[in-house]
C-alpha positions as CSV (number, residue, x, y, z in Angstrom):
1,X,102.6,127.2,157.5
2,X,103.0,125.7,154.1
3,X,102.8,121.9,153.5
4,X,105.8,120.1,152.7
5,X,106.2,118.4,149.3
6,X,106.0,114.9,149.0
7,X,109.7,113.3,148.2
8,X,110.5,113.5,144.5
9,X,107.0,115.4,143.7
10,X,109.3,117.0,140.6
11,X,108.7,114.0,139.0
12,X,104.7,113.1,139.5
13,X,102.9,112.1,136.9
14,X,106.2,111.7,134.6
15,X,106.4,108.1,133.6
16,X,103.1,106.7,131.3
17,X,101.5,103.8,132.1
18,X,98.7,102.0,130.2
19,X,96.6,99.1,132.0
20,X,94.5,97.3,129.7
21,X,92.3,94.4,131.1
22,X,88.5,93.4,130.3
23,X,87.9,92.9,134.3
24,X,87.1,96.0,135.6
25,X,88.0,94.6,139.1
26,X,91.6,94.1,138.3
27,X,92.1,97.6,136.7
28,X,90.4,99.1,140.0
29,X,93.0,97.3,142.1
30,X,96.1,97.9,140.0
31,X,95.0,101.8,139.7
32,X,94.5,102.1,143.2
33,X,97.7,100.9,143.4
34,X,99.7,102.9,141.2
35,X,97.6,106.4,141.3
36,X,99.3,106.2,145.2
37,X,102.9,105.9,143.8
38,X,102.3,109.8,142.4
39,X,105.3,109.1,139.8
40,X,102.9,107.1,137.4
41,X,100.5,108.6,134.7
42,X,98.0,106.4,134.7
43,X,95.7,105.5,131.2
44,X,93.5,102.4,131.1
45,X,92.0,99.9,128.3
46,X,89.3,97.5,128.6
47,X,90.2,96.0,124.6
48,X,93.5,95.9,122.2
49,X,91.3,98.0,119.9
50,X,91.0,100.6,122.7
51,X,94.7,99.8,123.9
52,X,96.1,100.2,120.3
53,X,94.0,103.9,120.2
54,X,96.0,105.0,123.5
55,X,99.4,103.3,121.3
56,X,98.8,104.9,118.6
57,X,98.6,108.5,120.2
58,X,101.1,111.1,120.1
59,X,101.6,110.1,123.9
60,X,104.4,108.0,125.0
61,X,103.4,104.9,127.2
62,X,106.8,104.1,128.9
63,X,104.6,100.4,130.2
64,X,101.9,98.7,129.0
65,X,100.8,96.3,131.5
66,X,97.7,94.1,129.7
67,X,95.7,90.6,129.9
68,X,96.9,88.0,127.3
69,X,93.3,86.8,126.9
70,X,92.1,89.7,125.1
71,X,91.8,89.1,121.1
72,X,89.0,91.7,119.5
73,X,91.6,92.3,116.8
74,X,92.3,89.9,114.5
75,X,91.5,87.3,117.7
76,X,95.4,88.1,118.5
77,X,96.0,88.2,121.6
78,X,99.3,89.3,121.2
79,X,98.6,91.9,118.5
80,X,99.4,94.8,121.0
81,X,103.2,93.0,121.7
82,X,103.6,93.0,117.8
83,X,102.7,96.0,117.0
84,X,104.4,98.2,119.4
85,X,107.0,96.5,121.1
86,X,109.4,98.8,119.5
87,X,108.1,101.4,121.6
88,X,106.4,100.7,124.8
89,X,107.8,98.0,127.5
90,X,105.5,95.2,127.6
91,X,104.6,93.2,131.4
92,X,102.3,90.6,130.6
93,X,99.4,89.8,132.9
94,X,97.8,85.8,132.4
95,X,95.8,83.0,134.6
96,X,97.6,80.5,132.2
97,X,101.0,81.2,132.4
98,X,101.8,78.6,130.2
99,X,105.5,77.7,129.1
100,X,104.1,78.0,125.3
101,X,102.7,81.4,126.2
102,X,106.0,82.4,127.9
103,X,108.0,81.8,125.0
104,X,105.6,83.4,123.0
105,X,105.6,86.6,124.8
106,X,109.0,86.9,124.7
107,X,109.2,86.1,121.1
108,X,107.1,89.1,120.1
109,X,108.7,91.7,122.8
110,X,107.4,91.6,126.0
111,X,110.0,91.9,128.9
112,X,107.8,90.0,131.5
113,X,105.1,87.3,132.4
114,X,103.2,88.0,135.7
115,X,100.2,85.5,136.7
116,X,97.1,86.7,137.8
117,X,95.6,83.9,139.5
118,X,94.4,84.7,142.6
119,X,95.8,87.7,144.2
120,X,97.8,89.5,142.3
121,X,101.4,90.2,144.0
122,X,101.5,93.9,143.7
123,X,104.9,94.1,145.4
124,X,106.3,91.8,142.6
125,X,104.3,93.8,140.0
126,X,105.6,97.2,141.1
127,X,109.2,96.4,141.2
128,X,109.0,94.7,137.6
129,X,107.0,98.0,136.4
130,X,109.7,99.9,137.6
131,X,112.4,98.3,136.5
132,X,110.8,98.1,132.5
133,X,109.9,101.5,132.8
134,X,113.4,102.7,133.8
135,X,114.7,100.9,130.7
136,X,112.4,102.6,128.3
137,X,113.0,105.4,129.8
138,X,116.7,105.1,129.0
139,X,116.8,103.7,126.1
140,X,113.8,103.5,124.1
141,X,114.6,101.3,121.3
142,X,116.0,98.6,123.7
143,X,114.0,95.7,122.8
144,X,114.4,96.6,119.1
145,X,117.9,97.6,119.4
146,X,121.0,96.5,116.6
147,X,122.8,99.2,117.8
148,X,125.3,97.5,119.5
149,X,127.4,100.1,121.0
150,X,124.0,101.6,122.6
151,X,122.5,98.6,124.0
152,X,126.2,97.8,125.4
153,X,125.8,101.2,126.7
154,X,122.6,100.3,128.6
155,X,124.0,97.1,130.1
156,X,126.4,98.4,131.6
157,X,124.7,101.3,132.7
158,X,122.1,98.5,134.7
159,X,124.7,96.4,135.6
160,X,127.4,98.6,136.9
161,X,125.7,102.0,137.8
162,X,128.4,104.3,137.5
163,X,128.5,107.6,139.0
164,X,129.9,109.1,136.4
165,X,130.5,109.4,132.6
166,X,134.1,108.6,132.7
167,X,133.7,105.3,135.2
168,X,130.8,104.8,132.5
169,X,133.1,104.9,129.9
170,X,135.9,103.1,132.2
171,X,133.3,100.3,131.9
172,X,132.6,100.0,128.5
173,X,136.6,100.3,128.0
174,X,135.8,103.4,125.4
175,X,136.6,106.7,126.0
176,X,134.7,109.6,127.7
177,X,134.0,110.9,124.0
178,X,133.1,107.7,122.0
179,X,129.8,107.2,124.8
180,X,129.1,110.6,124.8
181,X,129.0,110.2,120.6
182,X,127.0,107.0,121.3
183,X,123.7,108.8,123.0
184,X,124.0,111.8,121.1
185,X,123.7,110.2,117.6
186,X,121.5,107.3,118.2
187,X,118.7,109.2,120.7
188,X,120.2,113.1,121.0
189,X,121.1,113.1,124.2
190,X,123.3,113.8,126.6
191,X,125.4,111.1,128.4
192,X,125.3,113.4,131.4
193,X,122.0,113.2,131.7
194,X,121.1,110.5,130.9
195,X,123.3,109.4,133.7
196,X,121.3,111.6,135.9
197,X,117.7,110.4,134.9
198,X,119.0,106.8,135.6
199,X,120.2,107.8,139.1
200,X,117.1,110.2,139.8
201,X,114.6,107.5,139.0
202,X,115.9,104.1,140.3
203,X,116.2,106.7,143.6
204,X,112.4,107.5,142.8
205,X,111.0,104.0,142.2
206,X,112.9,102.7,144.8
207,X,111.7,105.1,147.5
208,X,108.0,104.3,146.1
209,X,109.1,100.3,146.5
210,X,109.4,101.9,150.5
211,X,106.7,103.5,150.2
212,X,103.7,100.5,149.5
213,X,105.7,98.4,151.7
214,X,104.8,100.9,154.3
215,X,100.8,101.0,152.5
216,X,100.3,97.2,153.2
217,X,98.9,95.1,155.1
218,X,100.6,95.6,158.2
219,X,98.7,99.5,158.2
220,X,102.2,101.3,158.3
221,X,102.4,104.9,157.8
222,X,104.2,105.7,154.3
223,X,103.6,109.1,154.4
224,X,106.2,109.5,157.5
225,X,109.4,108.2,155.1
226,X,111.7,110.4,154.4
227,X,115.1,109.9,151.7
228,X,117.4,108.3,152.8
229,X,120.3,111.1,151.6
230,X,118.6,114.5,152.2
231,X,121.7,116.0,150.8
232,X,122.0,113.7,147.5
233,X,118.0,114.5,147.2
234,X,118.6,118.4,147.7
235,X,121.5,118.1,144.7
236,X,118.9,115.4,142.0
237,X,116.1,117.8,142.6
238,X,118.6,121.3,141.9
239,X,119.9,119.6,139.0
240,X,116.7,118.7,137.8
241,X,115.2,122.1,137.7
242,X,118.2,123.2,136.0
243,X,117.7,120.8,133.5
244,X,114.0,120.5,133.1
245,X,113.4,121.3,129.5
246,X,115.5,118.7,128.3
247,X,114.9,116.0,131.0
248,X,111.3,116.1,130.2
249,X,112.0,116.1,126.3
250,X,113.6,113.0,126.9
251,X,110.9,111.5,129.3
252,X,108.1,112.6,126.7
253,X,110.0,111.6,123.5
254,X,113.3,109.5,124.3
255,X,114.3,109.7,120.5
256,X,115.0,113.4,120.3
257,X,117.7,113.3,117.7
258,X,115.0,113.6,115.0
259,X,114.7,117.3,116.9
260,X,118.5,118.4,116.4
């Protein structure tokens, strides 16, 4: 009898993550931790000249998660932040969390500031990781964004989470074909699905927020949860086969006007 697939196995491996930290101990634990979320792609750095290597690929690292104390470039240690904060969203790892070092981070792009001292809270960490990666998968150029019609867009995507494009565009108070216009020049896509990979994935990370819950300390059994809408997962997981070639486009390029 064949084994059944694991909840939203369409989408392992699908959203890049690059850990970069000189303690090999902390990149064991925060591996571990993410290889048994299956959705992450998992890369890892022990320098910003090693980092900046993996940046600098053709690849597309949706999170970089990284130690602030690293410096063998330039003895920056925010010289990853400056240099590809267009790209990649940036979560901050520090002992020192410092309200100078807070500003700073911000400042130069990250979206978050997570201490390290002690244990780290992985709960905390995988719900900001999730919540960054969503956004870059969405829209890309969102902490470099003077577009103000697209990041609008993105607000109110986050804030409201409309079902459709026209309570989308309800939202915004523009019509059904000024935000369809809006993701198809500024990142080629389509508003439809775009809508749909925002839906598809907050229901993935937050079934994998269920899922370590499950994996902690208390010894619980995450690989007995099932969705909570077997009929809404049967209809994300048709549409996404339907739609493949383009959803994964997006997930491996998010700008794919320069395509068109």
């Amino acid at each position: 009898m064949p084994q059944a697939l694991s909840p939203y196995y369409f989408l392992d491996k699908t959203v890049n993550v690059l850990l970069v930290d000189d303690d090999p101990g902390v990149i064991e634990v925060l591996r571990e931790t993410f290889d048994m979320l299956r959705i992450f792609n998992i890369n890892t750095a022990s320098s910003t000249r090693q980092a900046s290597a993996l940046l600098n690929s053709p690849d597309r690292f949706h999170v970089c998660i990284f130690d602030l104390g690293l410096g063998d470039i330039n003895n920056d240690e925010f010289y990853l932040i400056k240099n590809f904060y267009k790209h990649t969203s940036f979560i901050v790892l520090t002992g020192t969390a410092s309200s100078k070092k807070g500003f700073l981070v911000g400042k130069y792009g990250a979206m978050d500031l997570l201490e390290k001292s002690g244990k780290i809270d992985l709960e905390e960490l995988v719900k900001t990781v999730n919540h960054n990666a969503l956004l870059n998968i969405i829209n890309p150029l969102h902490s470099n964004d003077r577009r103000k019609s697209l990041s609008t867009s993105t607000e109110v995507l986050f804030e409201k989470s409309p079902n459709y494009v026209t309570e989308w565009a309800i939202e915004m108070g523009v019509t059904d074909r000024e935000i369809r216009h809006i993701w198809k020049k500024n990142l080629g896509a389509n508003a439809k699905i775009i809508l749909f990979i925002f839906h598809l994935f907050r229901k993935a990370f937050g079934y994998n927020e269920l899922f370590l819950l499950n994996n902690g300390d208390d010894g619980g059994d995450g690989e007995s949860l099932l969705v909570k809408n077997p009929l809404e997962y049967k209809k994300q997981e048709e549409y996404f086969h339907l739609h493949r070639s383009t959803i994964l486009d997006y997930l491996a390029f998010g700008n794919i006007v320069n395509f068109l």
